[in-house]
SEMARFI-527291 format. One record per residue (C-alpha): residue in three letters; residue number from 1; x, y, z. Coordinates in nm, 3 decimals. Last residue first. Example, Ala and Ser with C-alpha at 12.3 -4.5 7.8 and 13.67 -1.06 7.14 Angstrom:
+-----+-----+---------+---------+---------+
!   r !   k !      xx !      yy !      zz !
+-----+-----+---------+---------+---------+
! SER !   2 !   1.367 !  -0.106 !   0.714 !
! ALA !   1 !   1.230 !  -0.450 !   0.780 !
+-----+-----+---------+---------+---------+
***
This chain:
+-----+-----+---------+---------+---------+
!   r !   k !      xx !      yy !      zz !
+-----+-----+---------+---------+---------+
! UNK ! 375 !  26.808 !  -5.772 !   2.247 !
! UNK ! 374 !  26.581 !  -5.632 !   1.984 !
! UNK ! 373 !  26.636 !  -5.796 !   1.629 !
! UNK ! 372 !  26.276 !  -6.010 !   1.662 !
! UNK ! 371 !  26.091 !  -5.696 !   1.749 !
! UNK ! 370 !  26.139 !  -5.647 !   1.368 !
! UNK ! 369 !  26.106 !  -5.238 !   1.376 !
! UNK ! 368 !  26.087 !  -5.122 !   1.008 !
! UNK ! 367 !  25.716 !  -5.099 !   0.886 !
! UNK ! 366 !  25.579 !  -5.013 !   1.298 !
! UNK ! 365 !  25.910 !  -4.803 !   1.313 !
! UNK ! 364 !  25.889 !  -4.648 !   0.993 !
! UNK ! 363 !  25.490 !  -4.522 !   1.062 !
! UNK ! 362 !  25.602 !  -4.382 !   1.419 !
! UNK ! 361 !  25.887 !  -4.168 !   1.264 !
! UNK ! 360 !  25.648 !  -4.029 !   1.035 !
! UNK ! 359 !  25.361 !  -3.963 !   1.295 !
! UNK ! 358 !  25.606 !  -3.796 !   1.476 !
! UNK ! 357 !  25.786 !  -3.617 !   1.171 !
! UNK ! 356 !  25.401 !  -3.462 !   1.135 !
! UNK ! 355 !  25.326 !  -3.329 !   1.417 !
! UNK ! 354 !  25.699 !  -3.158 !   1.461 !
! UNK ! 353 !  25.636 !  -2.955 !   1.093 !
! UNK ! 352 !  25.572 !  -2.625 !   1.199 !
! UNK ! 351 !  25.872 !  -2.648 !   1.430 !
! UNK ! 350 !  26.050 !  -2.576 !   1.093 !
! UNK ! 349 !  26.413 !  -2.576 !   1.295 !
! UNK ! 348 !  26.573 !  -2.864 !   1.169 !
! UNK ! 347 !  26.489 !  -2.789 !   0.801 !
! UNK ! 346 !  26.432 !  -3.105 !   0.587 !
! UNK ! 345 !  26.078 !  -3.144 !   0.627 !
! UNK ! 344 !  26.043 !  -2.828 !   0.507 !
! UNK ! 343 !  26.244 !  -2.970 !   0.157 !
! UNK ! 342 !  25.918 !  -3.239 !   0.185 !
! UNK ! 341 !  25.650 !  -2.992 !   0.187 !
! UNK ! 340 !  25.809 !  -2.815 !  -0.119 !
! UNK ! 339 !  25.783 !  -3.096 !  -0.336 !
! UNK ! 338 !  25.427 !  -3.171 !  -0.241 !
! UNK ! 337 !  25.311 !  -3.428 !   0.031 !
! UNK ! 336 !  25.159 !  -3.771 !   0.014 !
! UNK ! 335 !  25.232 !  -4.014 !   0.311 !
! UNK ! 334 !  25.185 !  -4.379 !   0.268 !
! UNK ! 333 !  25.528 !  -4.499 !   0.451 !
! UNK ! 332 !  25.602 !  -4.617 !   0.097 !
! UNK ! 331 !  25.487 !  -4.284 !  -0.041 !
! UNK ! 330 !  25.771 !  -4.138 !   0.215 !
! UNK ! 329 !  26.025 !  -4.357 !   0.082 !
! UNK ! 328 !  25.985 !  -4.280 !  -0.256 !
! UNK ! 327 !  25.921 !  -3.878 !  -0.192 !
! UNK ! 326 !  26.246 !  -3.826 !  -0.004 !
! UNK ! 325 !  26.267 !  -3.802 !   0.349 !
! UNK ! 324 !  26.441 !  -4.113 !   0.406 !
! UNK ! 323 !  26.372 !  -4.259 !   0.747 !
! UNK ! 322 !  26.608 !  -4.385 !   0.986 !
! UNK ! 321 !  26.635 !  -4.714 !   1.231 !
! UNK ! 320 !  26.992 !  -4.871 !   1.255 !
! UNK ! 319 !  27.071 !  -5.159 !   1.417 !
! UNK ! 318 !  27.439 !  -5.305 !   1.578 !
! UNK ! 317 !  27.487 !  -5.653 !   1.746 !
! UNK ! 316 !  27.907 !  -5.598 !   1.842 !
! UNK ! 315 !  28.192 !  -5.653 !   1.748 !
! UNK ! 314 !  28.141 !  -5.928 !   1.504 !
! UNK ! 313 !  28.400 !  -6.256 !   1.460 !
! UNK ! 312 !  28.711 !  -6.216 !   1.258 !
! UNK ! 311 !  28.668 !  -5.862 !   1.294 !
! UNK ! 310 !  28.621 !  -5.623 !   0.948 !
! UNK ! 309 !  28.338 !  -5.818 !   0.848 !
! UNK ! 308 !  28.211 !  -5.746 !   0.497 !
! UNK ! 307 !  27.950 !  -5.895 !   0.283 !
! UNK ! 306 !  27.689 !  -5.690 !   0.389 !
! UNK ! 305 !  27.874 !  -5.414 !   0.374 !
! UNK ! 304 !  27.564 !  -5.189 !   0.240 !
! UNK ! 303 !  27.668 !  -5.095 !  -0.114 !
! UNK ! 302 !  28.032 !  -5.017 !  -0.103 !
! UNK ! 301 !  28.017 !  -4.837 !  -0.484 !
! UNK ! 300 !  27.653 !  -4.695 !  -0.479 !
! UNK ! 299 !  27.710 !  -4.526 !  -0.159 !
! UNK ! 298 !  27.620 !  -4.610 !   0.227 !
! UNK ! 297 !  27.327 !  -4.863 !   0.158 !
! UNK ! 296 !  27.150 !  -4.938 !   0.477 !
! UNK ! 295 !  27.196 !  -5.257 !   0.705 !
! UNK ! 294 !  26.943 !  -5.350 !   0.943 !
! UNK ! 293 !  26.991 !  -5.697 !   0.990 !
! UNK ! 292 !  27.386 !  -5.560 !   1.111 !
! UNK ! 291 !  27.621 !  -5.827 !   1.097 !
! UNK ! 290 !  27.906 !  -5.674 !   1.316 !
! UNK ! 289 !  28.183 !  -5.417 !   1.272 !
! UNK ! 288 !  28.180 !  -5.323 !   0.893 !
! UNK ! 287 !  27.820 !  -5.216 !   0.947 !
! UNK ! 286 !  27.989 !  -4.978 !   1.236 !
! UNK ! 285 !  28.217 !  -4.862 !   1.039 !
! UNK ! 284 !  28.015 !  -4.740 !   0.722 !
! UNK ! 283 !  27.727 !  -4.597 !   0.969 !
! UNK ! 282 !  27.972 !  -4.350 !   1.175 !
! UNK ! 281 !  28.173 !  -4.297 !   0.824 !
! UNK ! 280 !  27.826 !  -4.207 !   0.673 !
! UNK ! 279 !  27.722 !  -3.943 !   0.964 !
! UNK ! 278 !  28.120 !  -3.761 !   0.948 !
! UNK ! 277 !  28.048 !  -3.735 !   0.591 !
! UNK ! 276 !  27.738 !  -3.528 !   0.616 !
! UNK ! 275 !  27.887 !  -3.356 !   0.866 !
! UNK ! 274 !  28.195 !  -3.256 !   0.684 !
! UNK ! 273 !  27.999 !  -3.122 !   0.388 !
! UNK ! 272 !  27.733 !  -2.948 !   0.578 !
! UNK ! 271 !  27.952 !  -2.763 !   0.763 !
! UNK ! 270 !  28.170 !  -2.648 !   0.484 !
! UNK ! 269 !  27.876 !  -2.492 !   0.323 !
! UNK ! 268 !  27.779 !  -2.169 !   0.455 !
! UNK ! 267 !  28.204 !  -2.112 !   0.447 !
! UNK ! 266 !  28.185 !  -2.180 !   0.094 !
! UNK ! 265 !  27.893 !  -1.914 !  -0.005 !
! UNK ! 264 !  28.116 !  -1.674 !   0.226 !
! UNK ! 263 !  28.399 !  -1.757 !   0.021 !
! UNK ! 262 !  28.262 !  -1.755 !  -0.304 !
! UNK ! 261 !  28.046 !  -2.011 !  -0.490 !
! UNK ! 260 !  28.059 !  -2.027 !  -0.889 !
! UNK ! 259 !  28.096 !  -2.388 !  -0.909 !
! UNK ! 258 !  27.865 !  -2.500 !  -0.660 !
! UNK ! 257 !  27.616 !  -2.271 !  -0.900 !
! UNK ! 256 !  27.766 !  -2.490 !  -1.196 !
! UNK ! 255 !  27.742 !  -2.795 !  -1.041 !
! UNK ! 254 !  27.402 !  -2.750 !  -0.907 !
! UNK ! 253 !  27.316 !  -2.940 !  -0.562 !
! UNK ! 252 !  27.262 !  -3.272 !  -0.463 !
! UNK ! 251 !  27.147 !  -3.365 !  -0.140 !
! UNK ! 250 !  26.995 !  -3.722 !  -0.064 !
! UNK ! 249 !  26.772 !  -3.701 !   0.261 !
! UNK ! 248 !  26.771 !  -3.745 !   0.619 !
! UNK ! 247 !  26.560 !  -3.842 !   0.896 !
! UNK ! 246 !  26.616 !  -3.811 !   1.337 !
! UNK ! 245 !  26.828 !  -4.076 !   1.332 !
! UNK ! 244 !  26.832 !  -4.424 !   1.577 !
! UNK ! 243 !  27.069 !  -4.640 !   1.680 !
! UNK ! 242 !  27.064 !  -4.904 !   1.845 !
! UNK ! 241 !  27.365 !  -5.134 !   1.999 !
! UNK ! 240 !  27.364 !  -5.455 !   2.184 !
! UNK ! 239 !  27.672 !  -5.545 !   2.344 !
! UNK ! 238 !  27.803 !  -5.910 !   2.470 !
! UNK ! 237 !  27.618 !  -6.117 !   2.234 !
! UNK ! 236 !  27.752 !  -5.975 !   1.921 !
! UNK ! 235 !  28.118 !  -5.956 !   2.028 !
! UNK ! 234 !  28.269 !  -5.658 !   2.245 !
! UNK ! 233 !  28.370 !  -5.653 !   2.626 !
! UNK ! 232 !  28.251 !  -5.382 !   2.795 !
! UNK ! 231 !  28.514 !  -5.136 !   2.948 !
! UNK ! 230 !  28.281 !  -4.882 !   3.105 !
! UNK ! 229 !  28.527 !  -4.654 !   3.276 !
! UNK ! 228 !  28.665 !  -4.538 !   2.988 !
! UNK ! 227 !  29.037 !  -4.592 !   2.883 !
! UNK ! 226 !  29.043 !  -4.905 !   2.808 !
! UNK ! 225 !  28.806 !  -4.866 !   2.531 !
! UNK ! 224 !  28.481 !  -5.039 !   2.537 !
! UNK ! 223 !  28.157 !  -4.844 !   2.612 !
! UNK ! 222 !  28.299 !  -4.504 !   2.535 !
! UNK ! 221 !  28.404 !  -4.648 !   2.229 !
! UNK ! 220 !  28.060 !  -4.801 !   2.131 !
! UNK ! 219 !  27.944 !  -4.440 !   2.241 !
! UNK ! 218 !  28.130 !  -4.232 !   1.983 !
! UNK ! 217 !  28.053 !  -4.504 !   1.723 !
! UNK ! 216 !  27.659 !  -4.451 !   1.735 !
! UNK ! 215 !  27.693 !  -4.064 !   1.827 !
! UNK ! 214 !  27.524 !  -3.938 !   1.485 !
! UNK ! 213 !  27.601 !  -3.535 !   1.511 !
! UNK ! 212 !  27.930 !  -3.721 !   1.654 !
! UNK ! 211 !  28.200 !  -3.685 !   1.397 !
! UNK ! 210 !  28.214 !  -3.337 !   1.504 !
! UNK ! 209 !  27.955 !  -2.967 !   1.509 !
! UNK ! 208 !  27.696 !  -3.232 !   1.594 !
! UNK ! 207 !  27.802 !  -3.238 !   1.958 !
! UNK ! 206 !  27.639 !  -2.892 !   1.915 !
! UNK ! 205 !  27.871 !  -2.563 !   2.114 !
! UNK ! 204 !  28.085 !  -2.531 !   2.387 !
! UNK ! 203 !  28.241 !  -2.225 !   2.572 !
! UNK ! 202 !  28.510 !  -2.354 !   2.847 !
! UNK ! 201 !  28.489 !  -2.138 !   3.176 !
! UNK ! 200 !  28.820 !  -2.070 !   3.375 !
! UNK ! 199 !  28.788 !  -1.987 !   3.720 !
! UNK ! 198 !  28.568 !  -2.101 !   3.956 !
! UNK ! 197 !  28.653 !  -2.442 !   3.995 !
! UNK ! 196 !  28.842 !  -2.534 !   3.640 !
! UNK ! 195 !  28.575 !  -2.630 !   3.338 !
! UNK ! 194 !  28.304 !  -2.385 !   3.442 !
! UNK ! 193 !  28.059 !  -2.399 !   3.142 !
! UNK ! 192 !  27.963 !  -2.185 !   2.899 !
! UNK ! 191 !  27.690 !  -2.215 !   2.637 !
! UNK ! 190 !  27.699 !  -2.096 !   2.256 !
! UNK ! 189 !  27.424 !  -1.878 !   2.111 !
! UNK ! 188 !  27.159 !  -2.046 !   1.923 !
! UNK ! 187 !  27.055 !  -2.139 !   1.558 !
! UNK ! 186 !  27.406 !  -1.980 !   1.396 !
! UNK ! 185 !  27.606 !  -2.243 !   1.558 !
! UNK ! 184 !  27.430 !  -2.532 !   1.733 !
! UNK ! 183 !  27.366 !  -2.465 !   2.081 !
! UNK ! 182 !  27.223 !  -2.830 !   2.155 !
! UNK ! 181 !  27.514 !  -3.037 !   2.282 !
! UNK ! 180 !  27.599 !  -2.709 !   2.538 !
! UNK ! 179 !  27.185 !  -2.687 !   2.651 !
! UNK ! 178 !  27.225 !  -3.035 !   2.722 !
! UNK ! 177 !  27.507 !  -3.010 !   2.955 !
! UNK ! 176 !  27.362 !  -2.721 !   3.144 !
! UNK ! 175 !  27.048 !  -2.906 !   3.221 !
! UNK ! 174 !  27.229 !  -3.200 !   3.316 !
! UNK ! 173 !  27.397 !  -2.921 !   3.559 !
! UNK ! 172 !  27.794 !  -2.996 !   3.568 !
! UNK ! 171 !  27.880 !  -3.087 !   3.949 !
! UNK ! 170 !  27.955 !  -3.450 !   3.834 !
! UNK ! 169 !  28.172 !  -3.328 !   3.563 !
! UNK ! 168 !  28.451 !  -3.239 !   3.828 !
! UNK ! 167 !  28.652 !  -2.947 !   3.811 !
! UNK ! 166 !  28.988 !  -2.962 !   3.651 !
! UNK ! 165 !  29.313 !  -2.823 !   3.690 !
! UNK ! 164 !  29.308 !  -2.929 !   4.101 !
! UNK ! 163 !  29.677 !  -2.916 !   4.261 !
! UNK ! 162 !  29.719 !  -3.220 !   4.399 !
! UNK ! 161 !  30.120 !  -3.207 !   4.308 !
! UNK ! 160 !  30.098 !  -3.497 !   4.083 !
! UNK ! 159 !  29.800 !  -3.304 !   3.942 !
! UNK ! 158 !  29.425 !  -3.295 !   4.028 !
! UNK ! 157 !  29.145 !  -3.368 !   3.854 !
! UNK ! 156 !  28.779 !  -3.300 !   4.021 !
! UNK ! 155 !  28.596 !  -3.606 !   4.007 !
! UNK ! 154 !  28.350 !  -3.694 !   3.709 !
! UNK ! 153 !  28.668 !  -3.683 !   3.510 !
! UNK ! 152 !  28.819 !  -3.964 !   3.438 !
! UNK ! 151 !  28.467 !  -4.183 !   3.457 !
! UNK ! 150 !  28.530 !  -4.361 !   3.814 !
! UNK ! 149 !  28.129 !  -4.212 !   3.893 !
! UNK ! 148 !  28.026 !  -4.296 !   3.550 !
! UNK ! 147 !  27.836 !  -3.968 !   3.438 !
! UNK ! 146 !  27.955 !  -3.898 !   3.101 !
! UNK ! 145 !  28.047 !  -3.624 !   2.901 !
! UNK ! 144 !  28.124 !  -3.700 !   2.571 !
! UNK ! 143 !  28.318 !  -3.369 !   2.485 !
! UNK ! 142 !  28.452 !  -3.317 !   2.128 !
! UNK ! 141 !  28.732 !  -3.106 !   2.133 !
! UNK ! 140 !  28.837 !  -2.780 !   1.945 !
! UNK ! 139 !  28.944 !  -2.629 !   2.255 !
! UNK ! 138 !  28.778 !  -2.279 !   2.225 !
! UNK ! 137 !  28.481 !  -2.480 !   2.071 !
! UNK ! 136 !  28.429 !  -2.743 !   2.327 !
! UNK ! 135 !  28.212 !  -2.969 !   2.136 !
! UNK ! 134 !  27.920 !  -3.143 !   2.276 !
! UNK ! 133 !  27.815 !  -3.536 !   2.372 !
! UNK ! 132 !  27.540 !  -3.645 !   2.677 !
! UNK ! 131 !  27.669 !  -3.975 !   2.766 !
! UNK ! 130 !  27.436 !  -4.130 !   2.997 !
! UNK ! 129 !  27.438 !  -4.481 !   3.185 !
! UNK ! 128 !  27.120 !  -4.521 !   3.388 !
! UNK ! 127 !  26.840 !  -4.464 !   3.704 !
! UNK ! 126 !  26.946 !  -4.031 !   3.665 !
! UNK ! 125 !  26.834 !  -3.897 !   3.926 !
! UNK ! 124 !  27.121 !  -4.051 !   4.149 !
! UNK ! 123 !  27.305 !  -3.722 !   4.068 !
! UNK ! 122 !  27.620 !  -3.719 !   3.902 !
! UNK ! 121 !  27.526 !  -3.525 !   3.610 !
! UNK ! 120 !  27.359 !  -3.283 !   3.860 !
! UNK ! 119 !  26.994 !  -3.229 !   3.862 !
! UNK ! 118 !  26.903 !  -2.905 !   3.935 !
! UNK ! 117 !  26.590 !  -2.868 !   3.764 !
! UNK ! 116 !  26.567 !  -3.150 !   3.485 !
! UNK ! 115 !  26.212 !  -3.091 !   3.285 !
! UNK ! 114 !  26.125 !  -2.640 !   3.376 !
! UNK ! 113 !  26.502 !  -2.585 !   3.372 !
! UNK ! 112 !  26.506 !  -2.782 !   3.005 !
! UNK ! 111 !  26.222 !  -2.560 !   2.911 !
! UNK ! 110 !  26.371 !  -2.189 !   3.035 !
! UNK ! 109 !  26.704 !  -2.260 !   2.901 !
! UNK ! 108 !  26.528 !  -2.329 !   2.507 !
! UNK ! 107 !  26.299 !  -1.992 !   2.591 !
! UNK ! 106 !  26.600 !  -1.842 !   2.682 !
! UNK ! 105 !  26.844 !  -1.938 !   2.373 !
! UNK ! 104 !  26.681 !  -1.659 !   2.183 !
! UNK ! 103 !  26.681 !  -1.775 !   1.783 !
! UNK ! 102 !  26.873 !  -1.686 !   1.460 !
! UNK ! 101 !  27.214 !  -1.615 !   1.613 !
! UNK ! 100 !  27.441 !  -1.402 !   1.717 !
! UNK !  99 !  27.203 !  -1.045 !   1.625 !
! UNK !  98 !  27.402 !  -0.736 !   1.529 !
! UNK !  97 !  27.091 !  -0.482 !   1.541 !
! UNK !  96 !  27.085 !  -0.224 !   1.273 !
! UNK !  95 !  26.950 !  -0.461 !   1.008 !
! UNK !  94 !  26.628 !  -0.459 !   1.211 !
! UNK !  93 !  26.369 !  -0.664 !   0.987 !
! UNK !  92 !  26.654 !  -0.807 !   0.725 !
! UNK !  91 !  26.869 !  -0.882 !   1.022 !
! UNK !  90 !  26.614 !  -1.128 !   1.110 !
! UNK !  89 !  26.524 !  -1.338 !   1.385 !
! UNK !  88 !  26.320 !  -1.648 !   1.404 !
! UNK !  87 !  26.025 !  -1.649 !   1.699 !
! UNK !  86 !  25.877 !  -2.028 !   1.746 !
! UNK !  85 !  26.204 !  -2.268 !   1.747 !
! UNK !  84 !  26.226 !  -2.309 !   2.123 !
! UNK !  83 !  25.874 !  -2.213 !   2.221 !
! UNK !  82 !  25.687 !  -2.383 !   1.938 !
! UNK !  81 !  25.866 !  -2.700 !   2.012 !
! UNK !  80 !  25.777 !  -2.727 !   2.345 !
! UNK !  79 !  25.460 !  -2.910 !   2.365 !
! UNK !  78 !  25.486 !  -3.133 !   2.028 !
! UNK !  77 !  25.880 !  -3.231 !   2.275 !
! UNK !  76 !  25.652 !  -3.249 !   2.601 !
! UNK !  75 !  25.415 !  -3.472 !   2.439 !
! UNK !  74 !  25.682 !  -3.715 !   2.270 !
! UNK !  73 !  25.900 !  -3.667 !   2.668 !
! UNK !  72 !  25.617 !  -3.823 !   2.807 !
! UNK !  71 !  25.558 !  -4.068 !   2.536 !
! UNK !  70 !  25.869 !  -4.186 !   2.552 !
! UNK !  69 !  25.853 !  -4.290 !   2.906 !
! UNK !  68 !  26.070 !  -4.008 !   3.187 !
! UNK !  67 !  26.290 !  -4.198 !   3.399 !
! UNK !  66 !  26.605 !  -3.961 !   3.444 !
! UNK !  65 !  26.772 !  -4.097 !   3.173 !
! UNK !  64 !  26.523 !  -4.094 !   2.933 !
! UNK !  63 !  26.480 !  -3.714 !   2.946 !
! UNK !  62 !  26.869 !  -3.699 !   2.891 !
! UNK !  61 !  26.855 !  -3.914 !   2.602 !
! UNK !  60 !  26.586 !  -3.728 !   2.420 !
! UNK !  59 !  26.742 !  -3.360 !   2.520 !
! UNK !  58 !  27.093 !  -3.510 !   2.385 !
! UNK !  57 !  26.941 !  -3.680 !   2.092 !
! UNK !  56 !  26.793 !  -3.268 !   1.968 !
! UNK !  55 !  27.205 !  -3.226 !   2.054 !
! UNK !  54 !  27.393 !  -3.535 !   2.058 !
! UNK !  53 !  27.299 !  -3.855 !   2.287 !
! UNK !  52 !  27.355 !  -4.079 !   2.445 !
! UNK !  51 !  27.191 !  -4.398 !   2.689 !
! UNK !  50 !  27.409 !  -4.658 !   2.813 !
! UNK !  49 !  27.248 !  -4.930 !   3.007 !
! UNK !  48 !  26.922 !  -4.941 !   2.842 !
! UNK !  47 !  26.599 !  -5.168 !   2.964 !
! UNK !  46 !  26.554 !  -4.947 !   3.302 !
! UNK !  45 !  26.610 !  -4.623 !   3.144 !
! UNK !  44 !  26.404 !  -4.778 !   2.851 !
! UNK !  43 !  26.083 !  -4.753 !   3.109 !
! UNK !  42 !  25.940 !  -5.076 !   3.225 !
! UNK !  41 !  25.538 !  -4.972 !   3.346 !
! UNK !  40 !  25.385 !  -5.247 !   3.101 !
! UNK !  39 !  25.608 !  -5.533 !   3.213 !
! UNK !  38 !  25.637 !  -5.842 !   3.082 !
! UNK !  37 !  25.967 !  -5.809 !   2.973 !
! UNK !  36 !  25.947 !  -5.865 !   2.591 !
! UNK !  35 !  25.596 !  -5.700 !   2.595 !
! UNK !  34 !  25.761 !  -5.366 !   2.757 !
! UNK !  33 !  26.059 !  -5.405 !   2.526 !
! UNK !  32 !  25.849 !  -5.405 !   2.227 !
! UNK !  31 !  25.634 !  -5.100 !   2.347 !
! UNK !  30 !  25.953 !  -4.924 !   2.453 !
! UNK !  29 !  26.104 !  -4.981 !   2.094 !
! UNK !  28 !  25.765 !  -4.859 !   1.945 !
! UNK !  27 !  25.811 !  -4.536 !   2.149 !
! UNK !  26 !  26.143 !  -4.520 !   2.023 !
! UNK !  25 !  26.086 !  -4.528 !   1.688 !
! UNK !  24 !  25.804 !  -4.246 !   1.719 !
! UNK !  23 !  26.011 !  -4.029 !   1.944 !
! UNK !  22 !  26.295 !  -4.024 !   1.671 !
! UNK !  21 !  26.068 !  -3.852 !   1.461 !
! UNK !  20 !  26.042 !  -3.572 !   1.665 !
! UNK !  19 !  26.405 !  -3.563 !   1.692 !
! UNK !  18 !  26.295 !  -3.319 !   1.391 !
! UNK !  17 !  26.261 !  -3.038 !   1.515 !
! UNK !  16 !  26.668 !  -2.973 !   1.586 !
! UNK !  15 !  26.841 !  -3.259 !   1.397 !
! UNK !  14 !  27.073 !  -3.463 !   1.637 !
! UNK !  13 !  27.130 !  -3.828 !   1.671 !
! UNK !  12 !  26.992 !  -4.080 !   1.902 !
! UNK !  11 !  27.243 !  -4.355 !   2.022 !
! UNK !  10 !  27.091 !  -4.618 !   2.303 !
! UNK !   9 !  27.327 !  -4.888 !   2.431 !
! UNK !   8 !  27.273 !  -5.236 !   2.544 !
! UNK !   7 !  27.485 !  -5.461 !   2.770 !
! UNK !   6 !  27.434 !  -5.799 !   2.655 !
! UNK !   5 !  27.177 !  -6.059 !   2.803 !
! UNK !   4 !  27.299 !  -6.366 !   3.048 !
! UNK !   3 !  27.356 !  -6.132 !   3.360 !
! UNK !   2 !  26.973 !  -6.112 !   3.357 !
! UNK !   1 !  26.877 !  -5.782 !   3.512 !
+-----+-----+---------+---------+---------+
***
């Protein structure tokens, strides 16, 4: 690869069902890198360096990683969909049965065994950078598991007395890691993983359960603080981010019902709170890092940063590609649907829908995608 062009990074963003429309982006990305290379066959393993991603992004990235075209992983995800978020339980229909949470992981296990085997995060199956990101719920810390081979801990870690206190990240199954960024709480039951040879096991849950549900920032540090293995140097030319969601929409509730909540109508929506602003801080700081040409409006007082440059000279080249599924921007795109139509859109696990967020997702990126911006 030409020494001359930056290092470029991949971030794709969880939402259950609807990373289906994060397939149509980056199918049109692979198109425009294909043409920019002048080769038909280049996959974005071979264009990215660093690929990530968190939860439904974690599956995406991880297929990437180990070769597979967008289009591969587009059929296997309209494929698979069905399976994974097919059969909801309820405690309504057996109300004696305790259920921990609304779907079987095994149909979810049984798919990602069926696409990465037993590849190893430090396998050579895997042609790029990838940080797959979860949350290591007895811990409380976000994991962005890597597979560098002088990443911290792809090795096991010893202590001053080489006594080993942690195993090495390179045995984790990519599988395995996957499955941990996509057991989001309530949808599927947590995953464990052997964090100490044999004997302790960590129990991790969705990346998105942090700051990282959009994992834009989380891999711009991996990519540059001293402390990773990457250590890339910043500024516009040198590192070439893209980011990519899987749709969102404005929320605004009731004031008086929000109001009237109790605890258990709080704890429903704590989550959803601190996610939502853990996905506009990723997007605030990153515009406020470089020049973005795709900037969107974070609130109606900050606008879009367009004005603002927190470095004297930008970080990094930065674009964003998301779709607003709201009924303006989706009669833009040209598609008609009914008010209740577009609040299924919403739901992450409305597999019902996965046909339709595709062709979504591939509309924006033929209106949005300037094939001038990719690096």
């Amino acid at each position: 690869m030409n020494k001359n062009k930056p290092k470029r990074i991949l971030a794709l963003d969880g939402g259950g069902i609807r990373g289906a429309l994060t397939l149509g982006f980056l199918e049109k990305i692979e198109e425009i890198v294909r043409e920019k290379e002048n080769n038909p066959k280049l996959k974005l393993c071979d264009y990215f360096d660093l690929i990530g991603g968190t939860s439904t992004g974690a599956i995406i990235a991880a297929g990437l990683s180990i070769g597979m075209s967008a289009s591969e992983i587009k059929d296997l995800y309209l494929n698979i969909g069905d399976k994974i978020f097919g059969k909801k339980r309820s405690w309504l229909l057996n109300p004696f049965k305790r259920y921990k949470a609304k779907f079987d992981y095994k149909p979810l296990d049984e798919e990602l065994k069926k696409v990465f085997g037993d590849i190893s995060i430090g396998s050579n199956k895997i042609k790029t950078g990838l940080c797959i990101i979860t949350k290591r719920a007895d811990t409380l810390s976000t994991w962005p598991i890597i597979n560098h081979p002088n990443g911290k801990f792809f090795n096991e870690l010893k202590d001053k007395n080489n006594n080993v206190i942690g195993r090495a990240n390179k045995d984790i199954l990519l599988r395995e890691a996957v499955r941990a960024s996509a057991a989001a709480p309530s949808y599927f039951i947590p995953q464990t993983i052997k964090v100490k040879n044999h004997t302790e096991f960590g129990t991790f849950i969705d990346g998105g359960i942090s700051l990282a549900n959009n994992p834009s920032l989380q891999l711009f540090l991996v990519a540059t603080l001293s402390e990773f293995p990457y250590k890339w140097k910043t500024g516009e030319d040198n590192i070439s981010l893209i980011s990519i969601g899987t749709g969102t929409h404005k929320k605004k509730y009731n004031a008086k019902k929000v109001a009237k909540k109790g605890l258990l109508g709080w704890a429903k929506m704590i989550p959803e709170l601190f996610m939502e602003d853990a996905n506009y801080l990723n997007q605030t700081i990153l515009q406020y890092l470089s020049n973005s040409p795709t900037p969107r409006i974070i609130d109606s007082e900050i606008l879009d940063l367009k004005n603002d440059l927190v470095t004297e000279k930008p970080a990094l080249h930065y674009l964003r590609y998301n779709v607003m599924l709201d009924n303006d921007e989706l009669n833009n795109l040209g598609f008609k649907f009914k008010k209740n139509e577009i609040e299924s859109l919403h739901e992450m696990s409305e597999s019902k829908n996965k046909e339709v967020l595709y062709k979504i997702g591939s509309e924006a990126a033929n209106r949005y995608i300037n094939p001038v911006h990719i690096k």
